[in-house]
DRENDO-1510 file (C-alpha; in Angstrom, 1 decimal, always signed):
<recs>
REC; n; res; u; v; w
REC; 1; UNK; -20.5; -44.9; -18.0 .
REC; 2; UNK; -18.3; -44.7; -20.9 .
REC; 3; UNK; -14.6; -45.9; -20.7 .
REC; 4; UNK; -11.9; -43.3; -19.8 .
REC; 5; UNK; -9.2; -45.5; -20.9 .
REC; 6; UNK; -7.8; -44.7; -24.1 .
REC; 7; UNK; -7.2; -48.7; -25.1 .
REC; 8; UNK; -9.6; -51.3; -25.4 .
REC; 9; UNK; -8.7; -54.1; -23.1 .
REC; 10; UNK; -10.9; -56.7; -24.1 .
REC; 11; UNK; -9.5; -56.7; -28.0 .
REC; 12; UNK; -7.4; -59.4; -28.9 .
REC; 13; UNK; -3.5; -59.1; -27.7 .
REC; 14; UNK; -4.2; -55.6; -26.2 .
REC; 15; UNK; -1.1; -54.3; -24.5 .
REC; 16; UNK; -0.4; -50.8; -22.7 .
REC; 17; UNK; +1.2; -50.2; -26.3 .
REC; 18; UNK; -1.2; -48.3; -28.6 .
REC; 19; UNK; -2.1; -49.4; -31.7 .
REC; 20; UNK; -0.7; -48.8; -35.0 .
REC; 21; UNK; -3.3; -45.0; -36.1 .
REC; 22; UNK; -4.2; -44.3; -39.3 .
REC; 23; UNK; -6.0; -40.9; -38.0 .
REC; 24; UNK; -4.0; -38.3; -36.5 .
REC; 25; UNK; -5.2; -38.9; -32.2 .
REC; 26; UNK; -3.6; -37.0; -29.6 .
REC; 27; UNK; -1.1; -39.0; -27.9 .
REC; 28; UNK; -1.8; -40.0; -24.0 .
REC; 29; UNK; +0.9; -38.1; -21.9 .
REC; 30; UNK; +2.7; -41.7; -21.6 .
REC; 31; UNK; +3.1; -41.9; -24.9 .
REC; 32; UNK; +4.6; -38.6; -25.0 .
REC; 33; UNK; +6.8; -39.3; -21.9 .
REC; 34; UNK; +8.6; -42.3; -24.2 .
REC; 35; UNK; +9.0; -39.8; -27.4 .
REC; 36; UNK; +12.6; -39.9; -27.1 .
REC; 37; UNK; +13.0; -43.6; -26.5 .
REC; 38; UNK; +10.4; -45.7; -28.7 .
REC; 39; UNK; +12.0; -48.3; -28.6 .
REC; 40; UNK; +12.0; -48.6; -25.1 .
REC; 41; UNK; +8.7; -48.5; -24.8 .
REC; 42; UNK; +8.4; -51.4; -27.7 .
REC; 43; UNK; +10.5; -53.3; -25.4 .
REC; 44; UNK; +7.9; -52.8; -22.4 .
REC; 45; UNK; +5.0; -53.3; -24.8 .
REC; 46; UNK; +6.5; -56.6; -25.8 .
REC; 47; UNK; +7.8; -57.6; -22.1 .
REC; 48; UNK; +4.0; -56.2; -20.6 .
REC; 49; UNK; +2.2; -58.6; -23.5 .
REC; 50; UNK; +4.0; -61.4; -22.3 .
REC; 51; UNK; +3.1; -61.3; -18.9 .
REC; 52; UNK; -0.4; -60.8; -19.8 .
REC; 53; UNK; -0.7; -63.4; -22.4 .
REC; 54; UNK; -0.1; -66.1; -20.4 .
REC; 55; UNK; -2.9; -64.9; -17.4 .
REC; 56; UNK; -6.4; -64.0; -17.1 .
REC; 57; UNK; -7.0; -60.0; -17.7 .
REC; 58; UNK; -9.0; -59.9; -14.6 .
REC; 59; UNK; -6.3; -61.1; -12.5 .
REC; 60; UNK; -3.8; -59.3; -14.4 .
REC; 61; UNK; -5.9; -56.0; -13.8 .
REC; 62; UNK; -6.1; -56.9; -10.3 .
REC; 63; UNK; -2.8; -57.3; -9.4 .
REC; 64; UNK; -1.6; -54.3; -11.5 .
REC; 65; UNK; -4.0; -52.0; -9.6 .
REC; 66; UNK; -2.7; -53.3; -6.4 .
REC; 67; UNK; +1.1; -53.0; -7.2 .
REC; 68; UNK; +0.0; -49.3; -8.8 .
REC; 69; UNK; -1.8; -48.1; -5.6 .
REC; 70; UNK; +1.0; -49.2; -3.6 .
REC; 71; UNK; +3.6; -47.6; -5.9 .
REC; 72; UNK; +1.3; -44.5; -5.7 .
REC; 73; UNK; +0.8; -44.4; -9.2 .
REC; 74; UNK; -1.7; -42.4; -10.2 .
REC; 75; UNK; -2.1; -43.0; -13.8 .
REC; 76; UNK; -1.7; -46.7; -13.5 .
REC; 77; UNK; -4.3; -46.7; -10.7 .
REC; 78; UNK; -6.6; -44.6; -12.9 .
REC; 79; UNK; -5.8; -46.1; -16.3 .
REC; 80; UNK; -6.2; -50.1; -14.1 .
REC; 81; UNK; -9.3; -49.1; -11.9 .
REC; 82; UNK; -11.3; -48.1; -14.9 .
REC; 83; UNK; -10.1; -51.5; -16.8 .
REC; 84; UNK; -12.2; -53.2; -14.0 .
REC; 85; UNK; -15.0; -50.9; -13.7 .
REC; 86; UNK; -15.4; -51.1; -17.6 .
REC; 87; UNK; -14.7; -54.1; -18.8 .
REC; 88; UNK; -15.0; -56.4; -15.6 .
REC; 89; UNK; -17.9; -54.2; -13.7 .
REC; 90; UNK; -15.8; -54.6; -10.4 .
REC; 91; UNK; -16.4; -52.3; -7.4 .
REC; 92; UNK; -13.5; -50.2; -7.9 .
REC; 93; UNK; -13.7; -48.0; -5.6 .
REC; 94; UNK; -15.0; -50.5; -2.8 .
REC; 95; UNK; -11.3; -52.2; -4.4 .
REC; 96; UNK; -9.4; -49.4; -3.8 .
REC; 97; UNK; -10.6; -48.5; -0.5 .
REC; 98; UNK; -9.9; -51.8; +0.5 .
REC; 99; UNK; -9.6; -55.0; -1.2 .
REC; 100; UNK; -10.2; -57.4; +1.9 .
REC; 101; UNK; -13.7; -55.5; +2.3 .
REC; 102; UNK; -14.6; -55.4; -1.2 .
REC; 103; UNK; -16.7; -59.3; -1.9 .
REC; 104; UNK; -13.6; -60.3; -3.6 .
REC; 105; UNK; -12.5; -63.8; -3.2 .
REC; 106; UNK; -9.5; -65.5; -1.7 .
REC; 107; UNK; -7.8; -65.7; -4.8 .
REC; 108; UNK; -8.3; -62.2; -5.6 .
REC; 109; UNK; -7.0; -61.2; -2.6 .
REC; 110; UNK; -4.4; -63.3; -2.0 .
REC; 111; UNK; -2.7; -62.5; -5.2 .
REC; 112; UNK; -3.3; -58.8; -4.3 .
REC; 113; UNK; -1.6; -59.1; -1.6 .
REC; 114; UNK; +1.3; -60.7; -2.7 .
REC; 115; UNK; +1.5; -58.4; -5.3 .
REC; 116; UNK; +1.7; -55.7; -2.2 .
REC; 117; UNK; +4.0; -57.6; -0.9 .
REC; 118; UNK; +6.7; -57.8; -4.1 .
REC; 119; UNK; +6.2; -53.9; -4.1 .
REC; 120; UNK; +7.1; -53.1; -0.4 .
REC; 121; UNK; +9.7; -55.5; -0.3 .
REC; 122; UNK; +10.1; -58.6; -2.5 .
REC; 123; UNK; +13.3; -59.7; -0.2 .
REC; 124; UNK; +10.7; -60.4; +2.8 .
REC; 125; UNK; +8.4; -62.8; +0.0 .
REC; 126; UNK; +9.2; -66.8; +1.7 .
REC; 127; UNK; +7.6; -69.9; +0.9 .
REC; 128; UNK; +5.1; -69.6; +3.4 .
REC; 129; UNK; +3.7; -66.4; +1.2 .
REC; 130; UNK; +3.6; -68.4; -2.0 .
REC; 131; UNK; +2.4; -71.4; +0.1 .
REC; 132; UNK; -1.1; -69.3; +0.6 .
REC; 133; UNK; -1.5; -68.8; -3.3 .
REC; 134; UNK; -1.0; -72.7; -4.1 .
REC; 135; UNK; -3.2; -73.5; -0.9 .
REC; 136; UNK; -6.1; -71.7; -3.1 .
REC; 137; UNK; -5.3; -73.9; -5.9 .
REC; 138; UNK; -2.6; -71.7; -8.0 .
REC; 139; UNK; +0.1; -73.1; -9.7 .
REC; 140; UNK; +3.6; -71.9; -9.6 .
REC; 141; UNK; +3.2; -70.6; -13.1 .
REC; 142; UNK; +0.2; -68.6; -12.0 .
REC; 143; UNK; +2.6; -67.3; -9.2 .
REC; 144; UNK; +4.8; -66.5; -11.5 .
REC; 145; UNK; +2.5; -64.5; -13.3 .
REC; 146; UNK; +1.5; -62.7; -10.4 .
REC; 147; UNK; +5.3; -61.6; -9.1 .
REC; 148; UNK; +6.1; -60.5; -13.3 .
REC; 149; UNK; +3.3; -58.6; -13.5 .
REC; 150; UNK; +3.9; -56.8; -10.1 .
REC; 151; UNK; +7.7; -56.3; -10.9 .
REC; 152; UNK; +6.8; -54.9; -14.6 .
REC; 153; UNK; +4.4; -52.7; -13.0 .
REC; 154; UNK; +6.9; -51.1; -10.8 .
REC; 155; UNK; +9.2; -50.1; -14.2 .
REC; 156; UNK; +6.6; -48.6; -16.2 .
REC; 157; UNK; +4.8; -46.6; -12.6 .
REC; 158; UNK; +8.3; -45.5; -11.6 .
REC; 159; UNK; +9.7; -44.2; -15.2 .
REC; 160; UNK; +6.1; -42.5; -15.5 .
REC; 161; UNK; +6.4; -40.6; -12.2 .
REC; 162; UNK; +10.7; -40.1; -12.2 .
REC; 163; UNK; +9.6; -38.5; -15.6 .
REC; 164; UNK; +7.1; -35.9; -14.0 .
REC; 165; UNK; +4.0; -37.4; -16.1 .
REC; 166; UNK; +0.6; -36.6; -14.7 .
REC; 167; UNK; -3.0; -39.0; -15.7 .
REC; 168; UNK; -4.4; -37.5; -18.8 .
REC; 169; UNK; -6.8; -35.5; -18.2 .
REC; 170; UNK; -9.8; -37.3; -19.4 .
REC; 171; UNK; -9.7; -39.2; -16.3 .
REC; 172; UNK; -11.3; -36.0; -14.2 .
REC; 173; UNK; -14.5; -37.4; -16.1 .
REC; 174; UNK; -14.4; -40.5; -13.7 .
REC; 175; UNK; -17.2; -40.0; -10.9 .
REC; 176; UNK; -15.4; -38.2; -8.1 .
REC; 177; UNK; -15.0; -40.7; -5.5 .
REC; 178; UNK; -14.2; -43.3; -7.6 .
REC; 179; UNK; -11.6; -40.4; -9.0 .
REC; 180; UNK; -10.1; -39.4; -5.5 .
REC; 181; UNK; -9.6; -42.7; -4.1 .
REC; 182; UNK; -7.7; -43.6; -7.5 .
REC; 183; UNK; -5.5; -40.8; -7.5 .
REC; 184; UNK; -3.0; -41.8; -4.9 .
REC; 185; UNK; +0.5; -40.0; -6.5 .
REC; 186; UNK; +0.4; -37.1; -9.0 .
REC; 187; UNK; -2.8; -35.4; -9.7 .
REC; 188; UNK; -4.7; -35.9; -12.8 .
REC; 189; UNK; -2.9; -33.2; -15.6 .
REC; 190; UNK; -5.4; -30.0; -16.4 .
REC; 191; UNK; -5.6; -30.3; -19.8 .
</recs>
């Protein structure tokens, strides 16, 4: 299945932030939402590569898809969920349905969970939560990790959905199941 993300993730230092174009492309509807405020948007591509520098992309996708689907983001769930289909060949949908069900291991789930967990309410996160991650062999930095990229996913889901922006539509090319169960908020745009 060819990729309906509009980034490659698996090129070095990719970030949510496009690349500099030397051809005219149409802009995603994120882009367009941050017109008025590049810089902004800089700011989140710089704070976003951060985060993901310093943690494996598989992790990183699977904690952003968590935090997304529990923010009922849409367009991160879509843009996240195919990340792992495509680059990763995880069973998104089996994922999104439900991670505990879906052959992942501890790890993955644990840190899916917590990142759950930061989204519904970081003020209820105790030791005894960050206890399970470093009982599986994490370190706090790797907790870390988890939590920032979490947090940072709640800014960029929340300006994208205040702001009214639907998934691009190139996303209704998805296999429907996998589309439906990734499209938890706004509904993919039309055209």
């Amino acid at each position: 299945m060819r990729s309906t993300n509009p980034y490659d993730p698996s090129a070095p230092g990719w970030t949510d932030v496009p690349p500099a174009r030397t051809i005219p492309v149409m802009p995603t509807n994120f882009e367009r939402a941050f017109a008025d405020r590049p810089e902004v948007y800089a700011a989140w591509g710089q704070l976003n590569g951060a985060i993901k520098a310093g943690m494996v992309l598989r992790r990183y996708e699977l904690v952003t898809l968590a935090a997304a689907r529990r923010l009922r983001s849409s367009y991160c769930s879509l843009a996240h969920g195919s990340i792992l289909g495509d680059t990763f060949g995880e069973p998104v949908l089996e994922i999104a349905l439900d991670h505990h069900a879906a052959g992942l291991d501890d790890i993955d789930v644990a840190v899916m969970d917590l990142a759950e967990q930061v989204v519904d309410d970081a003020t209820s996160i105790g030791d005894a939560d960050l206890q399970r991650l470093r009982d599986l062999g994490l370190t706090e930095t790797e907790i870390m990790d988890v939590i920032l990229a979490a947090t940072a996913r709640c800014f960029f889901s929340k300006t994208l959905d205040a702001l009214g922006v639907q998934p691009d539509a190139s996303y209704r090319n998805l296999e429907p199941a996998l589309r439906d169960a990734l499209v938890v908020g706004r509904p993919i745009a039309e055209a």
